[in-house]
MMTF fields as JSON, N, C-alpha, C and O atoms, coordinates in Angstrom:
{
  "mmtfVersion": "1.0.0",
  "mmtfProducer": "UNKNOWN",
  "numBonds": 339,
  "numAtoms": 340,
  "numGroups": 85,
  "numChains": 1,
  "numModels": 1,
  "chainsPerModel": [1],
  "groupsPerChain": [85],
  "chainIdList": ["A"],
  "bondAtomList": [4, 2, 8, 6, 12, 10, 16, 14, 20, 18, 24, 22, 28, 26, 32, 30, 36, 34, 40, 38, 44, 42, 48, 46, 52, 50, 56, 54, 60, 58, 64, 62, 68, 66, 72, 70, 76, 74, 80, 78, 84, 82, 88, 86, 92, 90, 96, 94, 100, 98, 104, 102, 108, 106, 112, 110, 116, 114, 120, 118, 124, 122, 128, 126, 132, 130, 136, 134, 140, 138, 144, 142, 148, 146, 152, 150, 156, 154, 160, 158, 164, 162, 168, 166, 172, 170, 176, 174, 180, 178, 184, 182, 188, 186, 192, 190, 196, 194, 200, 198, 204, 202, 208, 206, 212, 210, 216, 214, 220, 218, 224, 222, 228, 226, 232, 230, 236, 234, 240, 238, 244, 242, 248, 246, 252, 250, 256, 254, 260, 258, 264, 262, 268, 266, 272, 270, 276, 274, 280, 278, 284, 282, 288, 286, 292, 290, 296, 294, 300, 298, 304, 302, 308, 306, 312, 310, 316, 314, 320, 318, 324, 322, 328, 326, 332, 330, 336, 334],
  "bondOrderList": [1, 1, 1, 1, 1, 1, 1, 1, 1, 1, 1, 1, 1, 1, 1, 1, 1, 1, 1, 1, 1, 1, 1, 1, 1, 1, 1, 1, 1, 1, 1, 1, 1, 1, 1, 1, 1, 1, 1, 1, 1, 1, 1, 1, 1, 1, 1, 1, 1, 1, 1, 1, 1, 1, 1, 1, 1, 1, 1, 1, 1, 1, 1, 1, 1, 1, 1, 1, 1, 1, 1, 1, 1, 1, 1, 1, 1, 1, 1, 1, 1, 1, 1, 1],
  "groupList": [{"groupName": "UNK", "atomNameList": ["N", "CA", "C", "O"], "elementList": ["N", "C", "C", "O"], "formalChargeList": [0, 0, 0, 0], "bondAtomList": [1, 0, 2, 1, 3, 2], "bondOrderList": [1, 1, 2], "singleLetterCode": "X", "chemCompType": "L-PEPTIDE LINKING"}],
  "groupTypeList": [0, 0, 0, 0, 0, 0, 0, 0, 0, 0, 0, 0, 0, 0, 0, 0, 0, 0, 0, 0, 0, 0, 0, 0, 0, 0, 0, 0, 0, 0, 0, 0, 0, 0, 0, 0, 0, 0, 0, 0, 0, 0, 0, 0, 0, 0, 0, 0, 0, 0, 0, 0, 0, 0, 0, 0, 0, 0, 0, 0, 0, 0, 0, 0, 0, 0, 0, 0, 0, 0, 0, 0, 0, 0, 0, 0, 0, 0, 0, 0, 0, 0, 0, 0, 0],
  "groupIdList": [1, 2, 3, 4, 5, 6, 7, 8, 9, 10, 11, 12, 13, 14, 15, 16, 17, 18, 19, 20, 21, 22, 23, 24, 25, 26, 27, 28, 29, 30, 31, 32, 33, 34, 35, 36, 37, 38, 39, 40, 41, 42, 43, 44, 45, 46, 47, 48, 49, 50, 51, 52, 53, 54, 55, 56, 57, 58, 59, 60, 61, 62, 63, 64, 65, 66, 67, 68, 69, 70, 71, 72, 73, 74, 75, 76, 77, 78, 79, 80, 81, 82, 83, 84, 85],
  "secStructList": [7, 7, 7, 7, 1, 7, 7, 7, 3, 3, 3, 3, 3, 3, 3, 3, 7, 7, 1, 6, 6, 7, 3, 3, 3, 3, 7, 7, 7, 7, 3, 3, 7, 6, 6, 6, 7, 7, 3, 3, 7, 7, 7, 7, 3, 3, 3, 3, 3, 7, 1, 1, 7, 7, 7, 7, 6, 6, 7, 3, 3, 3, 3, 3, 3, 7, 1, 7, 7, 1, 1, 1, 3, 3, 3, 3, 3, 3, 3, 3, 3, 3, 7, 7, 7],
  "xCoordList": [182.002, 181.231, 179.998, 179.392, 179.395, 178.546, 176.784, 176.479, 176.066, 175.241, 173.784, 172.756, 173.849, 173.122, 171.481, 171.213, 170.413, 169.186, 169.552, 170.483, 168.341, 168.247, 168.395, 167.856, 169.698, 170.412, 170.03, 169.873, 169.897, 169.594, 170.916, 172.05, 170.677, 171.688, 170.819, 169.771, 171.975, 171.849, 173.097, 174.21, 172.7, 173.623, 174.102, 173.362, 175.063, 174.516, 176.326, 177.008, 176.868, 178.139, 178.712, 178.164, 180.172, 181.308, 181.615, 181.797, 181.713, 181.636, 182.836, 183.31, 183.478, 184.974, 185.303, 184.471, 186.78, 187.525, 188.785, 189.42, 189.063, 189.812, 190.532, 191.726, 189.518, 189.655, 190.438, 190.468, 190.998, 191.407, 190.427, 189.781, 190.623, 189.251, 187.796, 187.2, 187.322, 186.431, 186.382, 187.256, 184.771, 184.359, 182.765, 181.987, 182.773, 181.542, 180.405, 180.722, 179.055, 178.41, 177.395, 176.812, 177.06, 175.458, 174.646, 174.8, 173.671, 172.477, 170.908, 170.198, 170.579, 169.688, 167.848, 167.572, 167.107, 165.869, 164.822, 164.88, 163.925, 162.575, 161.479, 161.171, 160.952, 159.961, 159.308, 159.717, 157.918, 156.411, 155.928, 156.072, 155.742, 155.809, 154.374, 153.51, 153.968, 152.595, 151.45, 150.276, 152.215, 150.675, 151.241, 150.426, 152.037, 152.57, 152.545, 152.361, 152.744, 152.556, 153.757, 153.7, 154.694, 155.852, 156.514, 155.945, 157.651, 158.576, 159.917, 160.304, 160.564, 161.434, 162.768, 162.506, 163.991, 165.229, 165.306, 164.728, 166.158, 166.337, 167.662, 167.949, 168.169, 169.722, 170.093, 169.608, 171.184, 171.746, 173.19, 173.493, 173.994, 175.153, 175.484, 175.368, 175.983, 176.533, 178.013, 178.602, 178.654, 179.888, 180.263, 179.756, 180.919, 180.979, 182.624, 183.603, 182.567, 183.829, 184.487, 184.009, 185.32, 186.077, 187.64, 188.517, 187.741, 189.174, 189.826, 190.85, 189.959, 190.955, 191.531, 192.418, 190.628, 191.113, 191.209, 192.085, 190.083, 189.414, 188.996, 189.596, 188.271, 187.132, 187.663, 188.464, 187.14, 187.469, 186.497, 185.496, 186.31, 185.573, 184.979, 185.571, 183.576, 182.484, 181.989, 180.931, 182.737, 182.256, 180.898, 180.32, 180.292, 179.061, 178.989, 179.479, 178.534, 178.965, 177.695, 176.869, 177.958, 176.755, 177.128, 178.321, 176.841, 176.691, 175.318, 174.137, 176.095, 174.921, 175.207, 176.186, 174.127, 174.029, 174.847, 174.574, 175.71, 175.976, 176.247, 175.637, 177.49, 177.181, 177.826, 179.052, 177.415, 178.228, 180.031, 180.484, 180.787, 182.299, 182.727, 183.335, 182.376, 183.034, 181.847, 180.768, 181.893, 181.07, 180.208, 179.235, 180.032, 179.328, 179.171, 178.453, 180.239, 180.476, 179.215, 179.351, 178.264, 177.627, 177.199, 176.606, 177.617, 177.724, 178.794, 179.578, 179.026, 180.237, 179.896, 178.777, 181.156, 180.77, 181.178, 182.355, 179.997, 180.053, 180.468, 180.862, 180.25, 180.857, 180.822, 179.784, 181.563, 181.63, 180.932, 181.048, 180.162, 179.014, 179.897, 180.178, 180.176, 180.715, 181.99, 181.647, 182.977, 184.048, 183.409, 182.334, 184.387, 184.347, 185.025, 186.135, 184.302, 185.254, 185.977, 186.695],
  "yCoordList": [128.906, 128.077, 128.852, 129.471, 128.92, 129.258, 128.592, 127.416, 129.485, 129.305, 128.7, 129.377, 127.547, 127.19, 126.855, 125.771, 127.584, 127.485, 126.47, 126.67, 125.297, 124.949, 123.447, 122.708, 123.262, 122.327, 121.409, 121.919, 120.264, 119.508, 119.752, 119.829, 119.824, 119.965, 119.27, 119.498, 118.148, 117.198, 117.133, 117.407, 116.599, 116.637, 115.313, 114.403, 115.125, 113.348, 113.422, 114.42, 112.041, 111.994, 111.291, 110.659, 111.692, 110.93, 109.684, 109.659, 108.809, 107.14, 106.623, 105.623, 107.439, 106.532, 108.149, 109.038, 108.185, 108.913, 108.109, 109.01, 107.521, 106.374, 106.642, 106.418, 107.209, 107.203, 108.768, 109.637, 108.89, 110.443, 111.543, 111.5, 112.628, 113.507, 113.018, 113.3, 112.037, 111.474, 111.012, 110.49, 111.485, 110.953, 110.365, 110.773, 109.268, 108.614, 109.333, 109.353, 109.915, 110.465, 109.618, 109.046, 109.464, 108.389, 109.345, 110.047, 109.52, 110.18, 109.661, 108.979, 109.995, 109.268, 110.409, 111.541, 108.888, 109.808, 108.915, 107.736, 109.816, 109.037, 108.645, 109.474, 107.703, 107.397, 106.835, 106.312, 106.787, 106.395, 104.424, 104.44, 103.815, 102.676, 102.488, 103.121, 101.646, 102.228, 101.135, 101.072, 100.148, 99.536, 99.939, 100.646, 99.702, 99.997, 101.481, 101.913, 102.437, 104.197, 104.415, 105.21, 103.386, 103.727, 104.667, 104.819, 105.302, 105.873, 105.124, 104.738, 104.964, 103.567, 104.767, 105.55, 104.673, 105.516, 104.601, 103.515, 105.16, 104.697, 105.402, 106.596, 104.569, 105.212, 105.189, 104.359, 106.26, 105.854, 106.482, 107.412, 105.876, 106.101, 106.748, 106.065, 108.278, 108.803, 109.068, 109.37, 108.942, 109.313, 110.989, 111.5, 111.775, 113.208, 113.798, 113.497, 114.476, 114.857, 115.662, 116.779, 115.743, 116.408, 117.131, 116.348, 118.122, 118.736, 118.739, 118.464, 119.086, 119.472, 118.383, 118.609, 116.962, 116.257, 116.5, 115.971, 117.522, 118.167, 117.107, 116.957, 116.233, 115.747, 114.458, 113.684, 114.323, 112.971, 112.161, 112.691, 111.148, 110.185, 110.614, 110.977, 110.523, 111.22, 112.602, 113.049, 113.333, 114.395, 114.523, 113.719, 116.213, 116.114, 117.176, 118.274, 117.019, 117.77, 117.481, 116.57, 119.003, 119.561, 118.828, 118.587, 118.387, 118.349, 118.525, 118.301, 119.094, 119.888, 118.619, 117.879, 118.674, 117.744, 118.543, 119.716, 117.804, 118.063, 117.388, 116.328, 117.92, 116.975, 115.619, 115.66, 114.688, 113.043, 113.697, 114.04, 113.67, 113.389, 112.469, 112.46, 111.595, 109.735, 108.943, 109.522, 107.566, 105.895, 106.232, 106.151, 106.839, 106.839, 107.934, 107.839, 109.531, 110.355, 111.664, 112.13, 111.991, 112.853, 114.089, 114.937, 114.155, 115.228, 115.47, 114.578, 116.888, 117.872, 117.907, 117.638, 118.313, 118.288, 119.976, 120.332, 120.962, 121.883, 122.941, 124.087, 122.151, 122.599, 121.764, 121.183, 121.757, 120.96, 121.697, 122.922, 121.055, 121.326, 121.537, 122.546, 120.179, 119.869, 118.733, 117.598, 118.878, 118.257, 117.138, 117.122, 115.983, 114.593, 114.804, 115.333, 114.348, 114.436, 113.065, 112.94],
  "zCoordList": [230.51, 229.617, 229.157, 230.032, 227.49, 227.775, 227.893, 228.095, 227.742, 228.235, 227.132, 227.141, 226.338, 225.446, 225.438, 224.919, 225.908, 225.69, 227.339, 228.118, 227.448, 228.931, 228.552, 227.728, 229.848, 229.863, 231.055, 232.165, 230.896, 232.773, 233.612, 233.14, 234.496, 236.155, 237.296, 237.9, 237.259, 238.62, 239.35, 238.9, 240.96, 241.883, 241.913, 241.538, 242.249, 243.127, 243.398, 243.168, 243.959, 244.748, 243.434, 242.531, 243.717, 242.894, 243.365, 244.582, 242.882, 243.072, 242.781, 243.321, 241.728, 241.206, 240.497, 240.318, 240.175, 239.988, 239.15, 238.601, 239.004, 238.828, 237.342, 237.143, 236.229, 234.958, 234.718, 235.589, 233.458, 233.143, 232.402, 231.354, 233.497, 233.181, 232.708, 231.668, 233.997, 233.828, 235.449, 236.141, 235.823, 237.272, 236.667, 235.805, 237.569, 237.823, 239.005, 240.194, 238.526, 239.366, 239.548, 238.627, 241.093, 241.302, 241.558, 242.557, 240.713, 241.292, 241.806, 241.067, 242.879, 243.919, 243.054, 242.656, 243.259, 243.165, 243.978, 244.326, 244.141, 244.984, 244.052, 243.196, 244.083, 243.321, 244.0, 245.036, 243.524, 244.367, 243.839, 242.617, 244.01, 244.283, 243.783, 244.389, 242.683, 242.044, 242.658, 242.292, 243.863, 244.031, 245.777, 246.368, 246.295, 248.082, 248.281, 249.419, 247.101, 247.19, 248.726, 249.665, 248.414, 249.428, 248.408, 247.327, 248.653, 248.038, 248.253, 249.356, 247.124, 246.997, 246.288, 245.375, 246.872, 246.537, 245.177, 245.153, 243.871, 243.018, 242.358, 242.288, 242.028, 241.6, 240.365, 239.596, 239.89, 238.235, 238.312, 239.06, 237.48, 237.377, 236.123, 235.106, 235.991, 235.014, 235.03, 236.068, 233.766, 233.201, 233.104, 232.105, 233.809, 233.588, 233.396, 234.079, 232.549, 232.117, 233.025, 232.827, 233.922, 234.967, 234.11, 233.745, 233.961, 232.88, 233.29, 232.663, 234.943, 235.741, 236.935, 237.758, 236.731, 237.681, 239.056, 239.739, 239.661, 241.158, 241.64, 242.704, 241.461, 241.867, 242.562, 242.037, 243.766, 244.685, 244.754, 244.272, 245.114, 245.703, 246.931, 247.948, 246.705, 248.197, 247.666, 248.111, 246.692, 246.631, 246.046, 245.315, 246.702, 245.813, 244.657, 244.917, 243.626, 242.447, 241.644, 241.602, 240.836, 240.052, 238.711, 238.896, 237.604, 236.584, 235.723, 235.986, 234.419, 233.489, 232.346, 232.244, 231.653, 230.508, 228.835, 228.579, 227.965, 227.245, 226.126, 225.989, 224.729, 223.792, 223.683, 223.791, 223.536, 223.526, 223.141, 222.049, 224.649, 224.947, 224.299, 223.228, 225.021, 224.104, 224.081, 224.205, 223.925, 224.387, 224.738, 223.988, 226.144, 227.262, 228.248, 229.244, 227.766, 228.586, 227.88, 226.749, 228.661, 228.318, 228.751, 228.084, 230.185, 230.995, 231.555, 231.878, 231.788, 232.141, 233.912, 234.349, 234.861, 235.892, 236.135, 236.19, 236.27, 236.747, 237.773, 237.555, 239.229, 240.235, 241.807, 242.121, 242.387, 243.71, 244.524, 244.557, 245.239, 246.111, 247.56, 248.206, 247.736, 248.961, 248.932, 248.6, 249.151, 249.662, 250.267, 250.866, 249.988, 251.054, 252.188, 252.239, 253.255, 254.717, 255.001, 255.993]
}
């Protein structure tokens, strides 16, 4: 693939697999809590284009941001981090 000026890359786990060449990624973030200054986990769910149909449920995987796939698919999934056990 190449390499177009600077692209976002996030991690987060595969959630569903279910669809064709298409995995669901949750990605986890921390955020600061603006009157408790706790740090509160916060989550989002992206659509990522998988070509090869690798990708399982549990896994953790890189995706880079790219150009609108379909509806809702906007990032490519780059590379598997780690296998689900």
């Amino acid at each position: 693939m190449e390499v177009r000026g600077n692209r976002r890359t996030i991690s987060g786990v595969v959630v569903s697999d279910k669809m064709d060449k298409t995995i669901v990624v949750r990605v986890e973030r921390l955020v600061k809590h603006p009157a408790f200054h706790k740090y509160i986990r916060q989550f989002v769910k992206y659509k990522a284009h998988d070509e090869a149909n690798e990708c399982r449920v549990g896994d953790r995987v890189v995706i880079v941001e790219s150009r609108p796939l379909s509806k809702d698919k906007r990032w490519r999934m780059r590379s598997i981090l780690e296998r689900a056990k």
